[in-house]
C-alpha positions in Angstrom: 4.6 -9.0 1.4 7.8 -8.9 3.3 10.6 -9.9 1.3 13.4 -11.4 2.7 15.9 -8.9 5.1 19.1 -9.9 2.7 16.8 -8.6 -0.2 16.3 -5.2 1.4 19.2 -4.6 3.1 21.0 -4.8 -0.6 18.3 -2.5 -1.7 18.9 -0.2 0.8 23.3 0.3 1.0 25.7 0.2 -1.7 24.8 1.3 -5.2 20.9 1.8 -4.1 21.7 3.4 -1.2 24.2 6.2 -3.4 21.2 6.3 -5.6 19.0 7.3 -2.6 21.0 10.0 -2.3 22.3 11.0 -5.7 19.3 10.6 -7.7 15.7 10.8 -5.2 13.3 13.3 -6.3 13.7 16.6 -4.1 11.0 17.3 -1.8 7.9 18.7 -2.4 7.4 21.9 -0.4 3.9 21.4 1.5 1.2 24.0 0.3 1.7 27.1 3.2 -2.4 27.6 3.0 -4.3 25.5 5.1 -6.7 23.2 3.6 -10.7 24.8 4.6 -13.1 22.7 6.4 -14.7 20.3 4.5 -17.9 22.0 4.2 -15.9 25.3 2.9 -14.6 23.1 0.1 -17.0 21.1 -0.9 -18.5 22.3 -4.2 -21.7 20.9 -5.9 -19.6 21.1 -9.3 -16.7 19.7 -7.9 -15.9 15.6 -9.8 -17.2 12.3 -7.7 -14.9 10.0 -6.2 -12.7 7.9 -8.7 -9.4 6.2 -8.1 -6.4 6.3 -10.4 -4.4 2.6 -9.8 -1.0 3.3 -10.3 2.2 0.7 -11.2 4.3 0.6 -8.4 6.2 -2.1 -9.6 6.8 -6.2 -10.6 7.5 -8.9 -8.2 8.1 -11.9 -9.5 8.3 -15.3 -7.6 10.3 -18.2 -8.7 8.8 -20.7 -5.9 5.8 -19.5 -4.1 6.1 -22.1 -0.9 6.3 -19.0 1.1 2.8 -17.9 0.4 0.7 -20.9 1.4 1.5 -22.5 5.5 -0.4 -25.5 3.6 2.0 -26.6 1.3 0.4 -26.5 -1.8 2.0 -23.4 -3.6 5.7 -25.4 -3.5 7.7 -25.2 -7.0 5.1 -23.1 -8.6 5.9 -19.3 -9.6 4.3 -16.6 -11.1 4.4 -12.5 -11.0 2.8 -10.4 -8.8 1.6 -7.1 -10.1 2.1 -4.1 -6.9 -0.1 -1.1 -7.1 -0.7 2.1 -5.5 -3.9 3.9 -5.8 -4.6 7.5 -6.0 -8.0 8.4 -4.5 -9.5 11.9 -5.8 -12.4 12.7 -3.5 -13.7 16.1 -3.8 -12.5 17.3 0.2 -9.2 15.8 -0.7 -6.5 13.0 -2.0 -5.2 10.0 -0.2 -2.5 7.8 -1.8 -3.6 4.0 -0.5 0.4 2.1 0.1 3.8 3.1 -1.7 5.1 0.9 -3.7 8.5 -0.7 -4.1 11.7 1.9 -4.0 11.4 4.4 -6.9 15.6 4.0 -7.0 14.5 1.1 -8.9 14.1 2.7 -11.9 16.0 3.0 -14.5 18.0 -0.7 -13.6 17.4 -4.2 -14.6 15.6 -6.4 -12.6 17.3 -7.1 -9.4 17.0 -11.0 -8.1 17.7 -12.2 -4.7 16.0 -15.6 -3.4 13.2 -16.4 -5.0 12.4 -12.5 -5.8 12.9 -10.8 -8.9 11.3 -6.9 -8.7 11.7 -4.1 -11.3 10.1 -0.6 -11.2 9.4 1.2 -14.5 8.5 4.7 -13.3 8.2 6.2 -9.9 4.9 7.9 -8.1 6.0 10.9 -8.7 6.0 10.7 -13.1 2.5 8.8 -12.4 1.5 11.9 -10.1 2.7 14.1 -12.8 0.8 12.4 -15.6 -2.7 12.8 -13.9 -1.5 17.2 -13.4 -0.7 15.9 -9.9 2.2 17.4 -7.8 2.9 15.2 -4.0 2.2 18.3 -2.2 -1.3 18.1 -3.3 -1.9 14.7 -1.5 -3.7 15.0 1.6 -3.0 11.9 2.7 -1.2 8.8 2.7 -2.0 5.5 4.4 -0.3 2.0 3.8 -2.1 -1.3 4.1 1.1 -2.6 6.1 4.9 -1.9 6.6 6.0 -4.5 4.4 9.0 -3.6 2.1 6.7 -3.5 -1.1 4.7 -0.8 0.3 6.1 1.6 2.0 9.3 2.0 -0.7 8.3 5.6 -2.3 7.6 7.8 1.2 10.4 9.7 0.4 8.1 11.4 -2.5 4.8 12.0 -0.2 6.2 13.7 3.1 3.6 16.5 2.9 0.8 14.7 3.0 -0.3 13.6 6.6 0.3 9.4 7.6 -3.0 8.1 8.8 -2.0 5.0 10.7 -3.4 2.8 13.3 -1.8 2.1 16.4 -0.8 -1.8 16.1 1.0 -0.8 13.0 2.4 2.1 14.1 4.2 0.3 16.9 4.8 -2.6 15.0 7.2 0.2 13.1 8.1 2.2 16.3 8.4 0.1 19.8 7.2 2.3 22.8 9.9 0.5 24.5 12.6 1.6 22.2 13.5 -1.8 20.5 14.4 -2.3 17.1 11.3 -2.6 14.7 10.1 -6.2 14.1 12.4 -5.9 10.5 15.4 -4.0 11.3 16.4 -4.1 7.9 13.7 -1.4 7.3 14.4 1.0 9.7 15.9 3.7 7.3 11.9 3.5 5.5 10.7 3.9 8.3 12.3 6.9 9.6 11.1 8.9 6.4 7.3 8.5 8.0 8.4 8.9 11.3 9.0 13.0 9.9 5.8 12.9 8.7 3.1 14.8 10.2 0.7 11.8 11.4 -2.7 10.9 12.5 -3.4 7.7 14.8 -6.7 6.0 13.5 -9.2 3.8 15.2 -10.7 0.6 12.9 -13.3 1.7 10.3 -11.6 4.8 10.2 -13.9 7.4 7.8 -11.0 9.4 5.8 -13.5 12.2 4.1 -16.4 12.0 6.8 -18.8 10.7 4.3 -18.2 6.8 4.7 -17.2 7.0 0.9 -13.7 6.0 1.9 -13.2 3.8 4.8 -9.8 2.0 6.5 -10.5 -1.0 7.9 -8.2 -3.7 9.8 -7.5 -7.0 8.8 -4.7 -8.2 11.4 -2.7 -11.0 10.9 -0.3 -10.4 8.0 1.6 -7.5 9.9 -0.4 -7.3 13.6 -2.2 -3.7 12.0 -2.8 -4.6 8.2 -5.6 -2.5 7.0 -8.2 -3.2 3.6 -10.0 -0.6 1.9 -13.1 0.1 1.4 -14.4 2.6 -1.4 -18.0 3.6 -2.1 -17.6 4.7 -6.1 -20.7 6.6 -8.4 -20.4 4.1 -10.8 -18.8 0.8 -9.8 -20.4 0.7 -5.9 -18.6 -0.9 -3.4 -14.8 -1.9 -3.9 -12.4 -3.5 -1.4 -9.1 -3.0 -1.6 -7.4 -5.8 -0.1 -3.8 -5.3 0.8 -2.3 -8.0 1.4 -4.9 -10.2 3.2 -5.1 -11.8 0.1 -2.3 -12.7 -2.7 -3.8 -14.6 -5.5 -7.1 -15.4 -6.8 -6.2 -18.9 -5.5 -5.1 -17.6 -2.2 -8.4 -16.2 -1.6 -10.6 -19.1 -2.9 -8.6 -21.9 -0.6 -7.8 -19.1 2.5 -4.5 -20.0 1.9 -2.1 -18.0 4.6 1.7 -17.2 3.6 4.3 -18.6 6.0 5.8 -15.0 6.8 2.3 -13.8 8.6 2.9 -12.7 12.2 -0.4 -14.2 12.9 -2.0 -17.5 11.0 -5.3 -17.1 13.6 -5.6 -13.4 13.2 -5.7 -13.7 9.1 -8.0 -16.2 8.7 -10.3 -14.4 11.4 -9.9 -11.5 8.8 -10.3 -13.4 5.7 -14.1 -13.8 7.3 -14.6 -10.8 8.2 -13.4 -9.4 4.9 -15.6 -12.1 3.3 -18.7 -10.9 5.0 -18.2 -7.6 4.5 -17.8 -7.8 0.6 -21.0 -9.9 0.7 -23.1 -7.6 2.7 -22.0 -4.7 0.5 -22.3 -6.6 -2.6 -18.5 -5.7 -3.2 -16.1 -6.0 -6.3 -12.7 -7.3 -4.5 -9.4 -6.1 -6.0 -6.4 -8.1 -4.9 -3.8 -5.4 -5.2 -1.4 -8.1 -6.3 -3.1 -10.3 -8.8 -2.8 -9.3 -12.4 -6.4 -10.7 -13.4 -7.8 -7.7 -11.1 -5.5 -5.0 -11.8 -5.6 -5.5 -15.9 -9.2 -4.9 -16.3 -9.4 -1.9 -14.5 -7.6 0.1 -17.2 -5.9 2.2 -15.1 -9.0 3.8 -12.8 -12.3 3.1 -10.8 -15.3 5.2 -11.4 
């Protein structure tokens, strides 16, 4: 979602940018050993694949026009759950999108527009929880460079950025202009540090199709969904932002805000299809009614 730029430029100077620097986390110093090939690490005893969903904090909307290009959502609000996901796979970890800006915690809910967000605990204390440090990640990849998910990179900058080129330049210009939100350019510096890895479409994290990046353009030109192969649950798609709500999904409904009103509801098929031909369990990383049920994990 991309919140309005008055929103995140307040996040981002006065008090929240002295909090930035009094009070972020220090850096995690990257492991010096390189990690073996995968075949070296594999181990028959090592655990499946399972995903720890993590809170990354509460958006709520006071009028939700914004979110539907048909009309229909005027006057209505509700609250938008925003979640990160820690995937354990036994060659690795990749943390799927970042959440709103850990200097959120600790402060009351902050309101501008129609946009009320709060964060109870950063990535970091959820890392820590599950005997996880952010040096141990392998990975990180975002589902798009939207303000609610790219807001805790200062806590991952060991782990390599897998990112596909439309996204990557939607963030960077290769002709030097500012970024398509200017707003963000101080978040986006912290992945330009980080070591990176350009990936093509149906991009195959581990090598065994059991985690999968896929794009979904429209909502930023290079938003990415998901797709997780689990011993237990199957198939899961994760869907970024492609979808909202329950009800955005049902009715195809587009936000406003989308770079690209074509381009989405192109994906919304082809996201469709895929999660029938797999047989998929959809998780709208947004929408309470998913996230609650899942207590926390997929197995």
């Amino acid at each position: 979602m991309r919140l309005p730029t008055s929103l995140t430029q307040c996040l981002l100077t006065g008090a929240a940018a002295a909090l930035l620097a009094a009070c972020a986390p220090p850096a995690e110093t990257p492991s010096a050993e390189a990690p073996l090939p995968a075949a070296e690490t594999a181990d028959a005893a090592a655990p499946a694949l399972y995903v720890d969903v993590l809170d990354c904090g509460t958006i709520a909307i006071s009028d939700l026009d914004a979110f539907s290009s048909a009309g229909d959502y005027a006057g209505q609000a509700d609250e938008f759950t925003n979640t990160c996901y820690l995937i354990n796979h036994p060659n690795g970890r990749l943390l799927w999108d970042l959440g709103l800006p850990s200097q959120l915690v600790g402060l009351p809910p902050f309101t501008q527009q129609i946009f009320t967000v709060s964060v109870e605990r950063s990535i970091t204390d959820q890392l820590a929880d599950l005997g996880v440090v952010p040096s141990e990640l392998t990975y990180v990849s975002i589902s798009h460079a939207h303000f609610d998910h790219i807001g805790q990179a200062d806590q991952v900058q060991g782990a390599t950025w897998l990112v596909n080129q439309t996204e990557y330049d939607y963030m960077f210009p290769a002709d030097g202009s500012p970024p398509a939100d200017p707003s963000l350019a101080a978040n986006f510096a912290l992945f330009q540090a980080m070591d990176k890895q350009i990936i093509s479409d149906g991009h195959d994290v581990f090598g065994d199709g059991s985690v999968v990046i896929f794009q979904t353009p429209g909502h930023t030109p290079g938003h990415s969904s998901l797709q997780l192969t689990l011993p237990e649950t199957g198939p899961v798609l994760l869907t970024g932002d492609l979808y909202h709500r329950t009800e955005s999904r049902e009715l195809g409904r587009v936000p406003r805000f989308n770079t690209s009103e074509e381009n989405t509801l192109a994906s919304m098929a082809a996201f469709e299809a895929r999660a029938t031909d797999l047989g998929a369990k959809v998780v709208i990383q947004h929408e309470p009614a998913d996230i609650e049920p899942l207590g926390g994990a997929i197995r």
